[in-house]
DSSP file (Angstrom, degrees, kcal/mol; ACC not computed):
  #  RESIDUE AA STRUCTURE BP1 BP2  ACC     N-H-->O    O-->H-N    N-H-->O    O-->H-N    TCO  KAPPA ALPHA  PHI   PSI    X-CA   Y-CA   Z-CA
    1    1 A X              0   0    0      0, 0.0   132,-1.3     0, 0.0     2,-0.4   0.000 360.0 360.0 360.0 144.6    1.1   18.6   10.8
    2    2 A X  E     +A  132   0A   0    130,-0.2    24,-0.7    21,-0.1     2,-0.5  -0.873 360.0 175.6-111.9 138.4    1.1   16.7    7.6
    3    3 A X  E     -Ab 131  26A   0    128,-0.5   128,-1.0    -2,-0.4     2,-0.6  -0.997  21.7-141.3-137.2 169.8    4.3   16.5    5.7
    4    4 A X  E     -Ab 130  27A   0     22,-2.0    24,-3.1    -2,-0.5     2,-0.5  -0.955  14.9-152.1-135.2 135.7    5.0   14.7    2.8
    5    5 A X  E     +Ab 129  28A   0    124,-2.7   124,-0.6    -2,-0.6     2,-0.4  -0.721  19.7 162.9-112.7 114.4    8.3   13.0    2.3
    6    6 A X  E     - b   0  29A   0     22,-2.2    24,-0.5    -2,-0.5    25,-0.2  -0.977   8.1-177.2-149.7 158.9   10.1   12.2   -1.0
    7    7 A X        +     0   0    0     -2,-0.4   110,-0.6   108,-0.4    24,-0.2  -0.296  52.3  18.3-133.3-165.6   13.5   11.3   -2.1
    8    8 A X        +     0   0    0     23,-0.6   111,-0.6    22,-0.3   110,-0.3   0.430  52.7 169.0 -56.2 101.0   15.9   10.5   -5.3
    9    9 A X    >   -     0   0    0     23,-1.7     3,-0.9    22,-0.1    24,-0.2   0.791  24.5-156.9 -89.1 -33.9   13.7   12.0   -7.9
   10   10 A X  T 3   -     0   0    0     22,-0.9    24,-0.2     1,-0.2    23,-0.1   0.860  68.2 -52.5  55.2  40.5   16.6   11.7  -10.3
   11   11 A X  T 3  S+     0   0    0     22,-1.1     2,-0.3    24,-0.2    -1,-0.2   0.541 129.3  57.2  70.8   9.2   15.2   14.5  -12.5
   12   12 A X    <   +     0   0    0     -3,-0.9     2,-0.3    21,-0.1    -1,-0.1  -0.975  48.6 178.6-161.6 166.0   11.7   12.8  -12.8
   13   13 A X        -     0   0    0     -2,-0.3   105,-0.2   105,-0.1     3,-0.1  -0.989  48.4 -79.0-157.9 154.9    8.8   11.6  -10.7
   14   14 A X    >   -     0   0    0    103,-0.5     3,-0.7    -2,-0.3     2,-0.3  -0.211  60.0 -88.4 -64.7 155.1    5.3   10.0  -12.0
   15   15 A X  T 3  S+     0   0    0      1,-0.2    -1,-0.1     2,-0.1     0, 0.0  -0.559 114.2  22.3 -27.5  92.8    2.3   12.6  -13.4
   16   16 A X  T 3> S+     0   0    0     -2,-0.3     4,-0.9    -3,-0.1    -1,-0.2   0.626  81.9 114.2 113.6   7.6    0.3   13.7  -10.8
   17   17 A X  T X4 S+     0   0    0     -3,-0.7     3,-2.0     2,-0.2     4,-0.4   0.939  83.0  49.8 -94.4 -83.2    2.6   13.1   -7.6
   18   18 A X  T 34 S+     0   0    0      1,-0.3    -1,-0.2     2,-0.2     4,-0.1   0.648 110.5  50.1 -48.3  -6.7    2.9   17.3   -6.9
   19   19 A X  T >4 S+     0   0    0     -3,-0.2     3,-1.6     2,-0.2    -1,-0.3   0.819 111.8  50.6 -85.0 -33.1   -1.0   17.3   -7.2
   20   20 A X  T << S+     0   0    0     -3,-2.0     2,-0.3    -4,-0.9    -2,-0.2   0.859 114.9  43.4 -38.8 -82.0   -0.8   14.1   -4.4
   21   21 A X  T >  S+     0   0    0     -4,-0.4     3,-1.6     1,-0.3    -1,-0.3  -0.035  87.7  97.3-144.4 -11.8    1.3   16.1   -2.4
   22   22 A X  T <  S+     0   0    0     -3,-1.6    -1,-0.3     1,-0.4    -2,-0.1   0.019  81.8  53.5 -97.7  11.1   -0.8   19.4   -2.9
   23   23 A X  T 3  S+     0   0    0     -3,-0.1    -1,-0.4    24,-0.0    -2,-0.2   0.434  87.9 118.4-115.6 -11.2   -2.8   19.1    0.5
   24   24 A X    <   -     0   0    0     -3,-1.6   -21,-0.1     1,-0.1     3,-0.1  -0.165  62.5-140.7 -95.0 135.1    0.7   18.7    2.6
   25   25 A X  S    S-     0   0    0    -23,-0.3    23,-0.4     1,-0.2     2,-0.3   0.785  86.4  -4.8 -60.6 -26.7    1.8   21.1    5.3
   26   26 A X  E    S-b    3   0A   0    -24,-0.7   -22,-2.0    21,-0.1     2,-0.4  -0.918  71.2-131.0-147.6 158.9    5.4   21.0    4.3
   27   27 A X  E     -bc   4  49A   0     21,-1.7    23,-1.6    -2,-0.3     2,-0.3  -0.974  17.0-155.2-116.5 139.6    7.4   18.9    1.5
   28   28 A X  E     -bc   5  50A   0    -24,-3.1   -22,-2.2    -2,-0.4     2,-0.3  -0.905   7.2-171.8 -96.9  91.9   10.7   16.9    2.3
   29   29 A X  E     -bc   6  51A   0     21,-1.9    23,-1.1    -2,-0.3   -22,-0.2  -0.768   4.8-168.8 -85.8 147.4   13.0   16.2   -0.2
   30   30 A X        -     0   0    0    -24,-0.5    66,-0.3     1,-0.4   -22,-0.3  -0.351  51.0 -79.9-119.7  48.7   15.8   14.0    0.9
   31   31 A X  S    S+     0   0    0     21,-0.4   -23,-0.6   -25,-0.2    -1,-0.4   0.181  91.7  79.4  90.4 145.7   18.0   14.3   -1.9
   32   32 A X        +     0   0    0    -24,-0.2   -23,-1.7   -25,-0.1   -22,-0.9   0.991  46.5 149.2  56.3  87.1   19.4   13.4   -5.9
   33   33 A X        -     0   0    0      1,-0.3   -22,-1.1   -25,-0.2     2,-0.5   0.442  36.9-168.5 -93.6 -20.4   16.6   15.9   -7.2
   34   34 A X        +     0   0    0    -24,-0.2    -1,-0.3   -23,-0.1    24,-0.1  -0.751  56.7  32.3  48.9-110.1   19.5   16.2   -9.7
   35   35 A X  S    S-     0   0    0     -2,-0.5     4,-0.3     1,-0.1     3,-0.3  -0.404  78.1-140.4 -63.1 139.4   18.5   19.3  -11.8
   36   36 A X  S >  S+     0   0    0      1,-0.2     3,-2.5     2,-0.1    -1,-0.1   0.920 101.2  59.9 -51.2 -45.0   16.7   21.9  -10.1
   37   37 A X  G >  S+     0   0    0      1,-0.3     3,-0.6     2,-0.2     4,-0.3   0.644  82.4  87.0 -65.1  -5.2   14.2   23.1  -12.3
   38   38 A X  G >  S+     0   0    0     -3,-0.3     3,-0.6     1,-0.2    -1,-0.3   0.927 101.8  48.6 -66.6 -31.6   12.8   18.8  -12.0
   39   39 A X  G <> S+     0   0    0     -3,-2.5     4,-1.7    -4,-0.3    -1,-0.2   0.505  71.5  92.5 -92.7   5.4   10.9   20.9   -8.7
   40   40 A X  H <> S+     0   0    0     -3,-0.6     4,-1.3     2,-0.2    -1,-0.2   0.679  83.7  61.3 -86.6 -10.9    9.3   24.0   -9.7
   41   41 A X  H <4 S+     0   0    0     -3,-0.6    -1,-0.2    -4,-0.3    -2,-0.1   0.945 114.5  36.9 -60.7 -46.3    5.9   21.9  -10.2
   42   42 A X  H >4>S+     0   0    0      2,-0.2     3,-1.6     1,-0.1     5,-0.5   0.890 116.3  55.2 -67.4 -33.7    6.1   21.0   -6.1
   43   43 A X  H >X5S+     0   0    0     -4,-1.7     3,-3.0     1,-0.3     2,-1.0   0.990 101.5  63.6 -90.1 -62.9    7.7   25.0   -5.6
   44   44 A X  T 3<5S+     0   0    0     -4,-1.3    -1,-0.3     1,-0.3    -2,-0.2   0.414  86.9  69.9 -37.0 -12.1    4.2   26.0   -7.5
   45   45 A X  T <45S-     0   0    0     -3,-1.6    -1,-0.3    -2,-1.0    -2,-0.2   0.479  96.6-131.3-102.9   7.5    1.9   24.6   -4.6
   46   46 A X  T <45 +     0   0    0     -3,-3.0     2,-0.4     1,-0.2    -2,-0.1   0.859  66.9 130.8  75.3  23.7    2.8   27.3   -2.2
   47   47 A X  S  <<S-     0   0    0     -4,-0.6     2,-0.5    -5,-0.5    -1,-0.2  -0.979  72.7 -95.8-126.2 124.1    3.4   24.5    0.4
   48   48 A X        -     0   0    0     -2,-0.4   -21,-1.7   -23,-0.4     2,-0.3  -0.250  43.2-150.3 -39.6 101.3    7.0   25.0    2.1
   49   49 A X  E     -c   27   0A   0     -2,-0.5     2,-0.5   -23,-0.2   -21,-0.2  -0.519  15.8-178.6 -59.1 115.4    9.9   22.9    0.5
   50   50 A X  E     +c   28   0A   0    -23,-1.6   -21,-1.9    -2,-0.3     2,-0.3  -0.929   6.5 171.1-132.3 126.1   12.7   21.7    2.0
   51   51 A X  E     -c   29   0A   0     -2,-0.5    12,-0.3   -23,-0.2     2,-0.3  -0.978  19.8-150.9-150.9 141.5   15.2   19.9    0.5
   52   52 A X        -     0   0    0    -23,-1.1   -21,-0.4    -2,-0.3    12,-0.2  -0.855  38.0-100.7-115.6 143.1   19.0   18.5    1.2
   53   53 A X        -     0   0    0     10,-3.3    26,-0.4    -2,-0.3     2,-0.1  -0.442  37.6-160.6 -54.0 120.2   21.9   17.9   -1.5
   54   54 A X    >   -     0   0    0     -2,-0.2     3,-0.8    24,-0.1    -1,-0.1  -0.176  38.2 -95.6 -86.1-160.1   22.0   14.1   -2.4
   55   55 A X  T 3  S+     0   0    0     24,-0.2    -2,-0.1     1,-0.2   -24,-0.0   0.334 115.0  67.5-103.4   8.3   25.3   12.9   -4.0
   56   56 A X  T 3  S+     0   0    0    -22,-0.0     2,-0.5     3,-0.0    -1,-0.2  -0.038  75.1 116.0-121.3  21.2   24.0   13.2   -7.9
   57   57 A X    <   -     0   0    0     -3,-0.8     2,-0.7     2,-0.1   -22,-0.1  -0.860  55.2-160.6 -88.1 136.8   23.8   17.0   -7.8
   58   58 A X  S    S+     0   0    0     -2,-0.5     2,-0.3   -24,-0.1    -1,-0.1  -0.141  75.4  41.6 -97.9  37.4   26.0   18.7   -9.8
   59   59 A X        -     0   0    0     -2,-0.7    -2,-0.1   -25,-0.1   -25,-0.1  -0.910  69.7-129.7-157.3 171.6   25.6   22.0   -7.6
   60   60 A X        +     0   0    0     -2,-0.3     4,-0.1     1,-0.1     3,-0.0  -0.472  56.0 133.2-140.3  72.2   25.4   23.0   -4.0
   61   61 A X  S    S+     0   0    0      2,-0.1     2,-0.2     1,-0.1    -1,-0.1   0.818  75.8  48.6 -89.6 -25.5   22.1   25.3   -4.0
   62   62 A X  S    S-     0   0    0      1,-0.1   -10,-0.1    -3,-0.0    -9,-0.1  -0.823  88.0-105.2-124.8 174.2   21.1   23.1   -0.7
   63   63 A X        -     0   0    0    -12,-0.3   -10,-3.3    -2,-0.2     3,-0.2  -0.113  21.7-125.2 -65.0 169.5   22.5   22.0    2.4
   64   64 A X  S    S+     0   0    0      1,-0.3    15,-0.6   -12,-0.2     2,-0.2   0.900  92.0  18.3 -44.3 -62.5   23.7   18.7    3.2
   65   65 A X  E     -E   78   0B   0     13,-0.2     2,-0.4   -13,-0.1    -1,-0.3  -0.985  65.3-152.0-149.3 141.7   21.7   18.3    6.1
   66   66 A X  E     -E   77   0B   0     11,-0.9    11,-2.9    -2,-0.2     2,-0.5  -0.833   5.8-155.3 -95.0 121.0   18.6   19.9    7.5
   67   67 A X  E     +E   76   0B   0     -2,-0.4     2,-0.4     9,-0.2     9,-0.2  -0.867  21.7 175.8 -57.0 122.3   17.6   20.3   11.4
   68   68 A X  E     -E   75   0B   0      7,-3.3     7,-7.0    -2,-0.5     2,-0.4  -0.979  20.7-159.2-143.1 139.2   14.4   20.6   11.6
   69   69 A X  E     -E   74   0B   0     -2,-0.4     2,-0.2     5,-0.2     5,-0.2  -0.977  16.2-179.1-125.1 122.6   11.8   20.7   15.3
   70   70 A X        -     0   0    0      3,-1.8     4,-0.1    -2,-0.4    -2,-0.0  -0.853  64.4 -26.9 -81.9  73.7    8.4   19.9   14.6
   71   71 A X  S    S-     0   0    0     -2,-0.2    65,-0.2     1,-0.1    -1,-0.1   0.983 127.6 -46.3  45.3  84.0    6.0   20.0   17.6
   72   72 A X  S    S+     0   0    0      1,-0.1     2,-0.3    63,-0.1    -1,-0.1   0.532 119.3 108.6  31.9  33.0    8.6   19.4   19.9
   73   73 A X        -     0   0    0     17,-0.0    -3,-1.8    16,-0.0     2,-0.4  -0.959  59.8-145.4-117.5 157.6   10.3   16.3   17.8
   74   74 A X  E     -E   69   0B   0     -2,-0.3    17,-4.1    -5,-0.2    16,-3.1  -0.813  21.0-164.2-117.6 153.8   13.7   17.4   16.3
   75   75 A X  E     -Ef  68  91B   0     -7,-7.0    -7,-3.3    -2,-0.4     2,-0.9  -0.984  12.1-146.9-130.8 130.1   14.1   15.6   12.9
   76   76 A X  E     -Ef  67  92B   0     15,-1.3    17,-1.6    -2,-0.4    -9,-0.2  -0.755  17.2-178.8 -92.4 123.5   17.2   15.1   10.8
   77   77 A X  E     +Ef  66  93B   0    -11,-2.9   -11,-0.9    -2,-0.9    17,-0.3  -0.744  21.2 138.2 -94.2 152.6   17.0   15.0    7.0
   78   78 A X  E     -E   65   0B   0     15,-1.6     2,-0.5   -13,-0.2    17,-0.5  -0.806  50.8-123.3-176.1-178.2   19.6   14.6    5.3
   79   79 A X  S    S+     0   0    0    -15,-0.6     2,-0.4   -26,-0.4   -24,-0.2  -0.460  96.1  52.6-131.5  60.3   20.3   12.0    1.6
   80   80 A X  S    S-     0   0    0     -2,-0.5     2,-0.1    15,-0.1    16,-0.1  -0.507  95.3-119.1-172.6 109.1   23.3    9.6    2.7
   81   81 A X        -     0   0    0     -2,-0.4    -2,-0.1    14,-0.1     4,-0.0  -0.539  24.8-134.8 -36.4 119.0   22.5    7.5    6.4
   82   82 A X        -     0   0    0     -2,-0.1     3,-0.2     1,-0.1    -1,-0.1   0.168  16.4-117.0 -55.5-164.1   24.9    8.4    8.7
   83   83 A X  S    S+     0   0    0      1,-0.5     2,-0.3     2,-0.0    -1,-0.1   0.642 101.6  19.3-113.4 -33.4   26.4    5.4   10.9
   84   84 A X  S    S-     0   0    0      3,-0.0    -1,-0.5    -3,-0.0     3,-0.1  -0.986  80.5-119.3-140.8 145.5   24.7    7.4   14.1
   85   85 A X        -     0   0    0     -2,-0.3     2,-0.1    -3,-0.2     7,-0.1   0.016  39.2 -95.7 -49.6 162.5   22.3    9.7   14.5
   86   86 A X    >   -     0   0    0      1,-0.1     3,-1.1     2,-0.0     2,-0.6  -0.550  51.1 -82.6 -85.2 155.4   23.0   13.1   16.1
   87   87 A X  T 3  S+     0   0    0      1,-0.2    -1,-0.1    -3,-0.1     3,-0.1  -0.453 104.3   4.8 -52.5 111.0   22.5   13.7   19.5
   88   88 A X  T 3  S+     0   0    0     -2,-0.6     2,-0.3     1,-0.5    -1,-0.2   0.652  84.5 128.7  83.0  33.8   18.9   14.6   20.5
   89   89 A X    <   -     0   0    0     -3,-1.1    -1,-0.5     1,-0.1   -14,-0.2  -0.904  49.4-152.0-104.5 163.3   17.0   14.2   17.5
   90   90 A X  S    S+     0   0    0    -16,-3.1    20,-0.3    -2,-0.3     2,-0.3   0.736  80.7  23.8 -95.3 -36.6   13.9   12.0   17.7
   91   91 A X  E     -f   75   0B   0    -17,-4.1   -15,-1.3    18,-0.1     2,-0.4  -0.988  59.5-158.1-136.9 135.9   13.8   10.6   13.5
   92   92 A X  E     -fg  76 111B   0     18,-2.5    20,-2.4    -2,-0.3     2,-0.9  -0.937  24.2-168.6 -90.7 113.3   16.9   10.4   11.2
   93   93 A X  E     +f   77   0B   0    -17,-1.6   -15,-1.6    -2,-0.4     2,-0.2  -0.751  13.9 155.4-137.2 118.9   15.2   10.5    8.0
   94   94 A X        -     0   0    0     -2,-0.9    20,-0.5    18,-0.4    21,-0.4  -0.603  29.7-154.9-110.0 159.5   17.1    9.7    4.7
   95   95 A X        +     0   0    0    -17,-0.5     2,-2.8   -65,-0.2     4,-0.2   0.375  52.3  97.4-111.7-108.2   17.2    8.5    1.0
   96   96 A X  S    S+     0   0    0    -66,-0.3   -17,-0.1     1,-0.3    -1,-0.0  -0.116  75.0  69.2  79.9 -63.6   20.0    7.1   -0.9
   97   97 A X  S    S-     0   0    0     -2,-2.8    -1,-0.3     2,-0.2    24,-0.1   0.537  85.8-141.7 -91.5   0.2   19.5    3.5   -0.8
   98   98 A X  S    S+     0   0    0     17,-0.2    18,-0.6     1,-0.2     2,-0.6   0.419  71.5 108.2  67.3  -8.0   16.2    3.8   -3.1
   99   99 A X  S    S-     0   0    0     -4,-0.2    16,-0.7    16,-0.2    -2,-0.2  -0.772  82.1-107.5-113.3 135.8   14.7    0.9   -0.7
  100  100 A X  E     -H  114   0B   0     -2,-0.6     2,-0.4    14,-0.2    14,-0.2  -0.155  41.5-172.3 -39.4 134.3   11.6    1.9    2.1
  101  101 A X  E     +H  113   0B   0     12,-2.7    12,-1.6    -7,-0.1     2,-0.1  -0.973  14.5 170.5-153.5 143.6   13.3    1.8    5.7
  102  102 A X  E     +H  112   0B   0     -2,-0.4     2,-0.3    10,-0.2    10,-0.2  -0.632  28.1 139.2-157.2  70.3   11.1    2.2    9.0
  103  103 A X  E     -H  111   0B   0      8,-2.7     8,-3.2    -2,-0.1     2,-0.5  -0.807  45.3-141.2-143.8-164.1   12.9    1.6   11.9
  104  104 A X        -     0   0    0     -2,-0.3     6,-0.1     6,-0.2     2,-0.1  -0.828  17.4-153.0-145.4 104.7   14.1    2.1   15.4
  105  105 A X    >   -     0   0    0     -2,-0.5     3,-2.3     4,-0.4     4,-0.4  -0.410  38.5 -97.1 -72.9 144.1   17.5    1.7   16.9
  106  106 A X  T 3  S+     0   0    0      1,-0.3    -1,-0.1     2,-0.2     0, 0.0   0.722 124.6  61.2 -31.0 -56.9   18.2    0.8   20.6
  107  107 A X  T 3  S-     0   0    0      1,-0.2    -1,-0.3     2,-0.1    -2,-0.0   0.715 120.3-110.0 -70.2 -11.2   18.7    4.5   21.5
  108  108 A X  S <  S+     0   0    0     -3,-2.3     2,-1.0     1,-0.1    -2,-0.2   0.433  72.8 142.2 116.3   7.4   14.7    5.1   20.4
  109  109 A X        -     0   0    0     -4,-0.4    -4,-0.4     1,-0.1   -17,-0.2  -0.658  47.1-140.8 -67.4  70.2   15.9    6.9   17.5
  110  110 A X        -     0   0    0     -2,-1.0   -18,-2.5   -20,-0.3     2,-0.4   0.327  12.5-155.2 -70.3 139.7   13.5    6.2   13.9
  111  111 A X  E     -gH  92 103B   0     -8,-3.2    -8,-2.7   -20,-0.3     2,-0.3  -0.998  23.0-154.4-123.3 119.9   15.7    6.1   10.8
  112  112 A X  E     + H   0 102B   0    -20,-2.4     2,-0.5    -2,-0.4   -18,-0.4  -0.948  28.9 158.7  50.5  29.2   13.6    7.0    7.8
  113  113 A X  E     - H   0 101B   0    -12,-1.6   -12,-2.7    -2,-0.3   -18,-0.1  -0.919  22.2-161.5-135.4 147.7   13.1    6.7    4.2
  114  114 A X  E     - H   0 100B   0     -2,-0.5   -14,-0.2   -20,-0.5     2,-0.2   0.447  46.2-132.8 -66.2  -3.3   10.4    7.0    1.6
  115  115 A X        -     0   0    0    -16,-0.7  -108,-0.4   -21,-0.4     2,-0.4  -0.701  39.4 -36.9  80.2-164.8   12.0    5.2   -1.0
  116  116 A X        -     0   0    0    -18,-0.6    11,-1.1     9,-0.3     4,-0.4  -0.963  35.3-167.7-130.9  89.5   12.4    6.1   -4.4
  117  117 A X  S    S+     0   0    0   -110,-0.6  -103,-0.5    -2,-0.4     9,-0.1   0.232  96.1  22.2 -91.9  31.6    9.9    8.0   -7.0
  118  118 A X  S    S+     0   0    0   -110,-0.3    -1,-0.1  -105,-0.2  -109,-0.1   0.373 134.8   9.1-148.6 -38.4   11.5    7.3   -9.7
  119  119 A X        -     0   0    0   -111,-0.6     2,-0.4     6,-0.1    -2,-0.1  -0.269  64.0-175.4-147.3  79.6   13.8    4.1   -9.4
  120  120 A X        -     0   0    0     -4,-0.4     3,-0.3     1,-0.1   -21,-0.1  -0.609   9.8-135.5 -95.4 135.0   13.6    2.3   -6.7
  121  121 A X    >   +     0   0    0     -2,-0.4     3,-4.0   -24,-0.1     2,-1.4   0.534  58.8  32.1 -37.1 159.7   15.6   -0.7   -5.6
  122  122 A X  T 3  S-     0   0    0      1,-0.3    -1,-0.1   -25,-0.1     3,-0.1   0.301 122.8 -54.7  68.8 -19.0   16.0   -4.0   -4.3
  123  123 A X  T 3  S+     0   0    0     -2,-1.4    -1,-0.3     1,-0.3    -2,-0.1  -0.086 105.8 132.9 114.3 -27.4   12.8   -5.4   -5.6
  124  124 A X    <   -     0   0    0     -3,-4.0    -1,-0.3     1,-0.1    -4,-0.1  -0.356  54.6-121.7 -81.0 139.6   10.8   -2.4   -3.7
  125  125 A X        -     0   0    0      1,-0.1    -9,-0.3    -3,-0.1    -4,-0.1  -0.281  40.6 -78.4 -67.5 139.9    8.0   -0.4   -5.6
  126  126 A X        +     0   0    0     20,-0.1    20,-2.6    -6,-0.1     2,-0.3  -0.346  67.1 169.2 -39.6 131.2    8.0    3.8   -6.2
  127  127 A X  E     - D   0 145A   0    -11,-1.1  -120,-0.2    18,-0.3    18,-0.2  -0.953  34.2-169.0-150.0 155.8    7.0    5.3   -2.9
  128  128 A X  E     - D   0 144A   0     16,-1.5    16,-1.9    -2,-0.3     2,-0.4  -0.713  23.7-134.4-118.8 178.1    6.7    8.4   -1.0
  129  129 A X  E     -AD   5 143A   0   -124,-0.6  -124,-2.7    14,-0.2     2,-0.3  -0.947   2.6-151.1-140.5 152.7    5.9    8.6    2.9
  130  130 A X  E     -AD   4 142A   0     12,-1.8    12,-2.2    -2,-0.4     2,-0.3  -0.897  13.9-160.3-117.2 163.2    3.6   10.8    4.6
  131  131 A X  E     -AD   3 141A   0   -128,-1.0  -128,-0.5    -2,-0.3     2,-0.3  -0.902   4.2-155.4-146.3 115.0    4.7   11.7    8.3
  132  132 A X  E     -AD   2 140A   0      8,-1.8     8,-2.1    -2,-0.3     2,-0.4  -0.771   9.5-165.9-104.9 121.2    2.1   12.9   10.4
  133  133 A X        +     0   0    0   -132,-1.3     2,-0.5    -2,-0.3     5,-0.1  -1.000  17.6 158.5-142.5  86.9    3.4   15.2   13.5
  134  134 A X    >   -     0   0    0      3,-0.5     3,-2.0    -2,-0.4   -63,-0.1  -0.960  47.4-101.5-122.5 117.5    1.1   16.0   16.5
  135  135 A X  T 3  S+     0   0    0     -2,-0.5   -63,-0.1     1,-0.2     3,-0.1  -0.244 104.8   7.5 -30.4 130.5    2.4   17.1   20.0
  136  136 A X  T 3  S+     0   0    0    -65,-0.2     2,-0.4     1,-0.2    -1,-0.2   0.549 110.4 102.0  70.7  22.8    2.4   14.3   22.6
  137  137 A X  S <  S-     0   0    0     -3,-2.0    -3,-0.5     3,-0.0    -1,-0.2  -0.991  82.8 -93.7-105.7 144.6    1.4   11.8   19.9
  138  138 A X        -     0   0    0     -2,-0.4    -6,-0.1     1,-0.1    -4,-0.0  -0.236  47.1 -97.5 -40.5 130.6    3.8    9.2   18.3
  139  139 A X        -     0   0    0      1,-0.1     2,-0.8    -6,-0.1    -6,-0.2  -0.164  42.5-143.7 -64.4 133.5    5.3   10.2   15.1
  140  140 A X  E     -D  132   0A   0     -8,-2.1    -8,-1.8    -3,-0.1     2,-0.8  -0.841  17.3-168.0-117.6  99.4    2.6    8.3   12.1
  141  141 A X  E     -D  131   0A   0     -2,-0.8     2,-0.7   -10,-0.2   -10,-0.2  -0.772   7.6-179.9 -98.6 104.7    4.8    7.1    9.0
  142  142 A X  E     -D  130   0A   0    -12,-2.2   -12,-1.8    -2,-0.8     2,-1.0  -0.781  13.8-153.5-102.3 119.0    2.8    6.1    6.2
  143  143 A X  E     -D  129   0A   0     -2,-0.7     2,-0.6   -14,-0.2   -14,-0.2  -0.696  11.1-157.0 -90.2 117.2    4.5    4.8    3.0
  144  144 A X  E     -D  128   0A   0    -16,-1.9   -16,-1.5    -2,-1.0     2,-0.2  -0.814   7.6-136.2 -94.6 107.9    2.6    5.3   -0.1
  145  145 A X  E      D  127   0A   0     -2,-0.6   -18,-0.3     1,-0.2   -19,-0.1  -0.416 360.0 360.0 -61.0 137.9    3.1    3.2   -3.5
  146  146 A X              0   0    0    -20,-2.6    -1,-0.2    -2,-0.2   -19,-0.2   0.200 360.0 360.0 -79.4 360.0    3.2    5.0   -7.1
């Protein structure tokens, strides 16, 4: 399973990113889409959408935070890092900070983020992640610059 992961769109995202995105088994959004209607080009590829409230919506059309089990890894999304992950998920995967984040905490947990397609942080380029899923293989996080 392919999914393709993006976060704080902030009511725009470069030209041509939903056509990127337009082979993906699922989409993630991780938050601050800000206006809805900034997604109906990604709702228009027929490819499941799943998306959690960041902290620059001015609605509550989504949840907070998504559980989600993907060939037997359970993943949380959700647009603010918690301080710990929940119990028995494999990947905490977040936005929020605008910066790329790939890592792995003592308990074996992977913490998460694409970046920023629209303003990204820190020094750090526009990015999205693809996250590649297969039973009994390691979860494969690729970050891709705009």
């Amino acid at each position: 399973m392919r999914i393709a992961v993006i976060a704080d769109t902030h009511d725009r995202y470069p030209p041509g990113l939903p056509a990127r995105l337009s082979d993906a088994d699922e989409i993630w959004h991780l938050g601050d889409v800000c206006e809805p209607g900034v997604l109906a080009e990604f709702e228009q590829l027929a490819v499941p959408l799943h998306v959690v409230l960041g902290n620059n919506e001015a609605h509550n059309l989504w949840p907070l935070e998504l559980a989600l089990e993907r060939a037997g890894r359970r993943f949380f999304l959700t647009h603010i890092p918690p301080r710990r992950a929940p119990p028995g998920v494999h990947a905490v995967l977040h936005g929020h900070t605008h910066v790329p984040r790939d890592e792995t905490d003592d308990a074996g947990v992977r913490w998460l983020n694409p970046g920023c397609v629209s303003r990204p942080n820190r020094g750090a380029r526009a990015s999205f992640a693809w996250l590649t899923i297969s039973a009994g293989r390691p979860i494969d996080w690729h970050l891709v610059p705009l």
